[in-house]
VEXSEVEX-747649 format. One record per residue (C-alpha): residue number from 1; x, y, z. Coordinates in nm, 4 decimals, padded with zeros to 6 digits. Example, Ala and Ser with C-alpha at 12.3 -4.5 7.8 and 13.67 -1.06 7.14 Angstrom:
<recs>
+-----+----------+----------+----------+
|   k |        X |        Y |        Z |
+-----+----------+----------+----------+
|   1 |  01.2300 | -00.4500 |  00.7800 |
|   2 |  01.3670 | -00.1060 |  00.7140 |
+-----+----------+----------+----------+
</recs>
This chain:
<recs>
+-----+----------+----------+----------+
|   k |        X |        Y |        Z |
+-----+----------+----------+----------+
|   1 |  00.4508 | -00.7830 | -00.1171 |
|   2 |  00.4951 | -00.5537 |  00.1788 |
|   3 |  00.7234 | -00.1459 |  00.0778 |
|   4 |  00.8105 |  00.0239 |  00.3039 |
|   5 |  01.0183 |  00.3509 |  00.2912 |
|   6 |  01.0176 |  00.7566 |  00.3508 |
|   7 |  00.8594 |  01.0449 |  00.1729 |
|   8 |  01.1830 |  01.0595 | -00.1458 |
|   9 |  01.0429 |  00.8082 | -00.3946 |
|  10 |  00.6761 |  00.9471 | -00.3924 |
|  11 |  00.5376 |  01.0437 | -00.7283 |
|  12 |  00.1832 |  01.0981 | -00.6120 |
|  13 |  00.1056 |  01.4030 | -00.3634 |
|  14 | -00.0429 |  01.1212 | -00.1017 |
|  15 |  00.3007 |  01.1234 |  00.1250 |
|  16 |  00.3726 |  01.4175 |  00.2645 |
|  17 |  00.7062 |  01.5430 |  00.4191 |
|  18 |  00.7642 |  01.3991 |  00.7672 |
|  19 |  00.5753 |  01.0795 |  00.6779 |
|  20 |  00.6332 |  00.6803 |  00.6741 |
|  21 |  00.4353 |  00.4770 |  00.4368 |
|  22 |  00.3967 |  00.0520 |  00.4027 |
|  23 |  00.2010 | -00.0480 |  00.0918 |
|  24 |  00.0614 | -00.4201 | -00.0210 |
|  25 |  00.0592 | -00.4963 | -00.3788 |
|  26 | -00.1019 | -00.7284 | -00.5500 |
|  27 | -00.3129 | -00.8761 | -00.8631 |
|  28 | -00.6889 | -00.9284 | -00.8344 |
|  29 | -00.9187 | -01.0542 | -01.0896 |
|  30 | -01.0516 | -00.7038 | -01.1108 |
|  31 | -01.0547 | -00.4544 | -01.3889 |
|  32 | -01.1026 | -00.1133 | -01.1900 |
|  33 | -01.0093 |  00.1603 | -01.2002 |
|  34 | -00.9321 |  00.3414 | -00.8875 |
|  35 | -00.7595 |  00.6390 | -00.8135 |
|  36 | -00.5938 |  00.6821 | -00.4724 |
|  37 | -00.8536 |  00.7041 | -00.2695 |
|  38 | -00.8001 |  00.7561 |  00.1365 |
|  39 | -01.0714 |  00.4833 |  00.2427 |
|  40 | -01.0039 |  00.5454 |  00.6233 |
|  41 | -00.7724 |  00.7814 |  00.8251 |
|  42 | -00.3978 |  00.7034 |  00.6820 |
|  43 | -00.5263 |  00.4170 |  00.4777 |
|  44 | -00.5045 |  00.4152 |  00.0438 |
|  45 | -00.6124 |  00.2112 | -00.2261 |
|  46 | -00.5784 |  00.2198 | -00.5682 |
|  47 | -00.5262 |  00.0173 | -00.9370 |
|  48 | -00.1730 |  00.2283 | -00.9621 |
|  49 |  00.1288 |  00.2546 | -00.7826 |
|  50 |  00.1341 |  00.5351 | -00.5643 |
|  51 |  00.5065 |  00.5396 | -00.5450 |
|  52 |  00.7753 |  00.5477 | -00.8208 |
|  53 |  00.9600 |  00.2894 | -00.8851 |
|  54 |  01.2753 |  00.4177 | -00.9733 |
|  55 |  01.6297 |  00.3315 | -00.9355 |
|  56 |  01.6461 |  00.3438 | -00.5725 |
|  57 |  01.4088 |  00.0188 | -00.5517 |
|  58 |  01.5700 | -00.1422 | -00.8593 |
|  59 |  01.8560 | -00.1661 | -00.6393 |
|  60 |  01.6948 | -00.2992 | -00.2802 |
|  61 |  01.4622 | -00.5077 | -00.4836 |
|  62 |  01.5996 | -00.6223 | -00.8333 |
|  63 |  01.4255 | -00.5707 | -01.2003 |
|  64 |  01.2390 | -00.9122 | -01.1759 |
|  65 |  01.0902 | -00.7960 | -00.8228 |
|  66 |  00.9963 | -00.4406 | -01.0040 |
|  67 |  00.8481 | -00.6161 | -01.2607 |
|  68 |  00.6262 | -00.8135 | -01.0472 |
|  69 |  00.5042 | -00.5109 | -00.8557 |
|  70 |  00.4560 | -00.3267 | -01.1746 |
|  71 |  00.2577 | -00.5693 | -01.3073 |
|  72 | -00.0200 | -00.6228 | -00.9967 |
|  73 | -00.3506 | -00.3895 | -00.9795 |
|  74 | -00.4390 | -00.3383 | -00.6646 |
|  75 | -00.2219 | -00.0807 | -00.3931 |
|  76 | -00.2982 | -00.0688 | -00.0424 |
|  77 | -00.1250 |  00.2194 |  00.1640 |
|  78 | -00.0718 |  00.2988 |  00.5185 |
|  79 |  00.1020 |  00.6216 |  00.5821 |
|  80 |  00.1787 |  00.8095 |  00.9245 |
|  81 |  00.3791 |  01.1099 |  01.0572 |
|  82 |  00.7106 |  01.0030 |  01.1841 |
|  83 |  00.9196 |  01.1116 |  01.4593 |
|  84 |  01.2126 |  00.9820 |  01.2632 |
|  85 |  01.1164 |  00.9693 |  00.8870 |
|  86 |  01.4404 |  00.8664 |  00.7494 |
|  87 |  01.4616 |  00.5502 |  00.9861 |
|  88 |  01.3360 |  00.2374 |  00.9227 |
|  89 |  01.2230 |  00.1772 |  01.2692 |
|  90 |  00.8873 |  00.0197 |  01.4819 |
|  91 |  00.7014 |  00.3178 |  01.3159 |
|  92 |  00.7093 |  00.1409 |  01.0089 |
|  93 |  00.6455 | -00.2089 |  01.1616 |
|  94 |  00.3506 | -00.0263 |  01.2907 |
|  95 |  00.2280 |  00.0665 |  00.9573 |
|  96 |  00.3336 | -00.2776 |  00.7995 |
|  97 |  00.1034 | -00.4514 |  01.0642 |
|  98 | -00.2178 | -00.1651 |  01.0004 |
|  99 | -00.1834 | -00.2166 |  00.6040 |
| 100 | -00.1706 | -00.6269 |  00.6350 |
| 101 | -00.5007 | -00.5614 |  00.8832 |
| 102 | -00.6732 | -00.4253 |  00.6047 |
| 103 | -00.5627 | -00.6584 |  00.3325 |
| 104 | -00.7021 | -00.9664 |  00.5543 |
| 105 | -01.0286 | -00.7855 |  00.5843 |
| 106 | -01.0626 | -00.7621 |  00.2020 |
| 107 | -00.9402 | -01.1179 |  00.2073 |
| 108 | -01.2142 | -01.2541 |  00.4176 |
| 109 | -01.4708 | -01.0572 |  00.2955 |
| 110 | -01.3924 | -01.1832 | -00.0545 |
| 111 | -01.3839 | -01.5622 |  00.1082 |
| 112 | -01.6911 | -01.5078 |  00.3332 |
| 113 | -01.8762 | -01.2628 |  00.0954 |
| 114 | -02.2683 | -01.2894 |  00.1579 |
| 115 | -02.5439 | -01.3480 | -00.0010 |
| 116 | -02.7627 | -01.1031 |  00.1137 |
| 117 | -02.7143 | -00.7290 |  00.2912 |
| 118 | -02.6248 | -00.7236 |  00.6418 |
| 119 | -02.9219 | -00.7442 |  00.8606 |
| 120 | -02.9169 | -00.4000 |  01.0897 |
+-----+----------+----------+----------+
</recs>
């Protein structure tokens, strides 16, 4: 489930003013814990939303669609300055296409996960 907005609806200090996000949320079989955590430049993760989900995506979305997000436990978040934050625009396409990179990569490494430590 692909978000995408500007800086207004952030609860967490992770977006800053000036700055685009996209986020991919989903459930996993996993019961971690993880607190946003930047795992590479401009790209989060975490077990909680790092946005809130207030009114302004009850109405673009719907409660059921809410719902759903609320109840996955994984977050992944690409975020970027903006030359025009308050556009939807190919900025965020941009950071739609980085985020969904980096969810396959999880996705194939959970699919193709090996049985022994990479051999250097």
């Amino acid at each position: 489930m692909f978000l995408t907005a500007m800086r207004s609806e952030i609860a967490m200090d992770i977006i800053h003013d000036g700055e685009k996000y996209a986020m991919i949320a989903f459930r996993t079989h996993s019961s971690v814990d993880m607190q946003p955590t930047e795992m590479a430049s401009g790209i989060w993760v975490s077990s909680t939303p790092m946005i809130t989900m207030d009114a302004h995506w009850n109405e673009w979305l719907g409660s059921i669609r809410i719902e759903q997000i609320r109840d996955c436990n994984l977050f992944l978040l690409a975020k970027a300055k903006a030359a025009a934050p308050s556009i939807l625009d190919s900025e965020n396409r941009t950071l739609e296409k980085s985020i969904y990179k980096y969810y396959c990569g999880l996705v194939l490494a959970d699919r193709f996960g090996a049985f022994q430590d990479p051999v250097a």
